[in-house]
C-alpha positions in Angstrom: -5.0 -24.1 -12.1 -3.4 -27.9 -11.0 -0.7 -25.7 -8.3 -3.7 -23.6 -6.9 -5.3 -27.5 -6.2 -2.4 -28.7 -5.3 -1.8 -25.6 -3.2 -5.4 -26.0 -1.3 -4.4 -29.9 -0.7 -1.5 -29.2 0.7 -3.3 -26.3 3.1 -5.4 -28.8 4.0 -3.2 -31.8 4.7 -0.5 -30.3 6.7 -0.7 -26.5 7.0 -3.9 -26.2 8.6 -3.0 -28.8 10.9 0.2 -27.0 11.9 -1.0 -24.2 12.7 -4.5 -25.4 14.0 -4.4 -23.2 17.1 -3.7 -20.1 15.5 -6.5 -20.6 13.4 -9.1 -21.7 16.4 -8.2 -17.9 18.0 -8.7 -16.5 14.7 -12.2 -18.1 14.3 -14.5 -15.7 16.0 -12.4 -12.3 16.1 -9.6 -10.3 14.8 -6.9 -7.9 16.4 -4.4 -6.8 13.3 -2.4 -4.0 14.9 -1.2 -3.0 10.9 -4.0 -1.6 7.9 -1.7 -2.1 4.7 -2.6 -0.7 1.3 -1.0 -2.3 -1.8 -0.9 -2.6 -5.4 -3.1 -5.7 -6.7 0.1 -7.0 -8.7 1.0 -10.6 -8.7 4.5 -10.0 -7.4 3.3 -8.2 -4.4 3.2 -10.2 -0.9 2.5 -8.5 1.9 3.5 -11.4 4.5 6.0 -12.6 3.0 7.7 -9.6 2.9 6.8 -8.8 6.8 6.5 -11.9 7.7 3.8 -11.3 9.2 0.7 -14.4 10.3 -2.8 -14.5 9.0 -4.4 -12.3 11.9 -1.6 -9.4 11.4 -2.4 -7.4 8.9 -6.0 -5.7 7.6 -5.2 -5.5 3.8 -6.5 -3.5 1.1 -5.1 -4.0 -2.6 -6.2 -2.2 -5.8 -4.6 -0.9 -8.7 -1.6 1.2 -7.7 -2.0 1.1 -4.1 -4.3 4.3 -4.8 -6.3 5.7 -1.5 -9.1 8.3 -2.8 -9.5 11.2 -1.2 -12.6 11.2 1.4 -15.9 12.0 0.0 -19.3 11.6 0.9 -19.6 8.8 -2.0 -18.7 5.3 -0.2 -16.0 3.3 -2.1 -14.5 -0.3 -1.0 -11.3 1.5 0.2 -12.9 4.4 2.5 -15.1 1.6 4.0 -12.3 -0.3 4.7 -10.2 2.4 6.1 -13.2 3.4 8.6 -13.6 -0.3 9.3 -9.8 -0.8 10.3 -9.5 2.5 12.0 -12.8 3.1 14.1 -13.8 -0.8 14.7 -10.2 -2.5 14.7 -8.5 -0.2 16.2 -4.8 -0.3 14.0 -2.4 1.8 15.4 0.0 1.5 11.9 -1.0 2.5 8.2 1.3 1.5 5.7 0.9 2.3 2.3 3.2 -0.2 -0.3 4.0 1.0 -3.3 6.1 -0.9 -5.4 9.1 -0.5 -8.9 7.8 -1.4 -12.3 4.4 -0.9 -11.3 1.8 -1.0 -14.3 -0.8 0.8 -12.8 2.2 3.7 -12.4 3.4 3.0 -16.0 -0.4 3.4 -17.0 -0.7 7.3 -15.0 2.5 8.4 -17.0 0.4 8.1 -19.9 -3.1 8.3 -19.6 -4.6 9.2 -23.4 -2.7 5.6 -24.3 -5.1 3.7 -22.3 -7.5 3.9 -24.7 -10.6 1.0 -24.1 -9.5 0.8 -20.5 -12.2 3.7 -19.1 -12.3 2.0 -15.9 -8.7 2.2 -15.8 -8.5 6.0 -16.7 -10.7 7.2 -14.2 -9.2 5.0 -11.4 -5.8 6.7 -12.3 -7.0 9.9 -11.9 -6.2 9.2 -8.4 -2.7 9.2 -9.3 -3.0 12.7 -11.3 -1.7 14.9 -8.0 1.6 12.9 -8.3 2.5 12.9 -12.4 1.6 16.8 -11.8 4.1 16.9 -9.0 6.9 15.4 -11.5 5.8 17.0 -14.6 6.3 20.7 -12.7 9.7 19.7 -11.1 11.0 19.0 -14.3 9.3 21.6 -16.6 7.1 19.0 -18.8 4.3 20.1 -20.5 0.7 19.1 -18.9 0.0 17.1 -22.1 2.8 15.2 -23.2 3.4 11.6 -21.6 5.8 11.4 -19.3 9.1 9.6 -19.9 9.2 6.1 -18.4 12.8 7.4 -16.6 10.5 8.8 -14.4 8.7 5.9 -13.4 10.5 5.5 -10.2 10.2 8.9 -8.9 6.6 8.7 -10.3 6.0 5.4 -8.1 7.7 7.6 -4.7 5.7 10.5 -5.2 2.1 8.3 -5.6 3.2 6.4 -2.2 3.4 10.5 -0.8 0.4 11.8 -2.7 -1.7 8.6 -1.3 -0.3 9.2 2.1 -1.6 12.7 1.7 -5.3 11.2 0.6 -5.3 9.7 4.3 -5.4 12.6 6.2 -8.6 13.5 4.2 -10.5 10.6 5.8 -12.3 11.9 9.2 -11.4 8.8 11.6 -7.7 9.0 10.1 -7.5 12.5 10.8 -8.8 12.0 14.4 -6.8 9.5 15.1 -3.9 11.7 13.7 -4.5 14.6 15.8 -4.5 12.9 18.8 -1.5 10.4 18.2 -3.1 7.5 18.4 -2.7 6.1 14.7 1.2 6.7 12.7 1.1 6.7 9.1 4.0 5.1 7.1 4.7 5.3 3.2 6.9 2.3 1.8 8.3 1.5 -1.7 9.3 -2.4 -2.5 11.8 -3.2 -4.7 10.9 -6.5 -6.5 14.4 -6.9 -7.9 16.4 -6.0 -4.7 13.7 -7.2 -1.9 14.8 -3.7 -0.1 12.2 -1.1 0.9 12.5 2.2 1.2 10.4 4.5 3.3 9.0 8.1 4.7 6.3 9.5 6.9 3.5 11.4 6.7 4.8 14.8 7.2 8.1 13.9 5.2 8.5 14.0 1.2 12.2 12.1 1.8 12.8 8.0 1.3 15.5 6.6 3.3 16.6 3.0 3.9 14.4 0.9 5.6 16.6 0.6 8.2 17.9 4.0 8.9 14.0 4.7 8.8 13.3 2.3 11.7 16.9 2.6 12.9 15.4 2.4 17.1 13.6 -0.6 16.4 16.5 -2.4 13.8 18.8 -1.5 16.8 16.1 -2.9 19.4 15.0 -6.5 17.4 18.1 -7.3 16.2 19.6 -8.5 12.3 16.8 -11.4 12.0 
């Protein structure tokens, strides 16, 4: 706990001060143009990798950057995709996935996560994309899945979640009347690269053939 102190002294002492005006516009609204969704992992941060500012980005993190499918039960994450969409106003939804993620790891296996029933059932979330691999390879429904599928498992949960998106009424609006773009992303810890795809495309490319009009517009920062 001493770094986290440390860390809050610091904030105090000199960050805050820095960047007092930013934080005197930020006091009484908010305008983030960007709702990302990510895993809750340690390794994971989202403004570091943009580099984006407090104010930029509405974010959401759970266990395997999972989105559940709209229902009329409310959950934290439909509440906060409503919220971001219909009272925000974001024009971007990005949904991080990310390699060697646990909660990924977890969904090839599910019977092994025995005394984690929270865990289970949150995973189920998951389920559409382990089915996806298990029938492009020919696996059995109940046998675990290898872990040299984890990567391709991790892909296909960003494209499965993406999918979830389009069941939620103010995404779907917004949608339909081109007024919101969805984007699915996958982080490499180990490389710091990002691969990506849409929401009508099941294909990752480089991050910056993906954005290729805007790399060519901002420049090699």
């Amino acid at each position: 706990m001493d770094h986290i102190v440390r860390g809050v002294l610091d904030f105090r002492r000199n960050v805050y001060p820095e960047h007092k005006d930013l934080f005197g516009a930020l006091a009484d609204h908010q305008n983030p143009d960007v709702l990302f969704f990510t895993c809750s992992d340690s390794r994971i941060d989202p403004n570091m990798v943009t580099g984006s500012h407090p104010g930029d980005l509405f974010i959401c993190r759970n266990a395997g950057n999972v989105i559940p499918p709209h229902s009329n039960e409310t959950g934290g994450m439909t509440a906060s995709i409503e919220y971001a969409v219909a009272v925000l106003g974001v024009r971007h939804i990005i949904v991080c996935g990310h390699t060697d993620c646990g909660a990924i790891k977890g969904a090839l296996d599910i019977p092994a996560l025995k005394g984690l029933p929270h865990v289970k059932e949150w995973l189920g979330h998951c389920r559409s994309a382990m089915e996806i691999v298990r029938e492009r390879h020919n696996i059995g429904g109940e046998e675990p899945l290898d872990p040299k599928y984890l990567n391709e498992a991790i892909e296909e949960n960003v494209l499965q979640q993406v999918q979830h998106l389009r069941t939620h009424p103010v995404v779907a609006a917004k949608l339909a009347t081109g007024k919101i773009e969805v984007h699915g992303w996958v982080y490499d810890i180990k490389s710091g690269r990002i691969r990506c795809c849409g929401r009508d495309s099941i294909e990752f490319k480089d991050f910056d053939d993906y954005y290729a009009e805007i790399v060519a517009r901002v420049g090699d920062v």
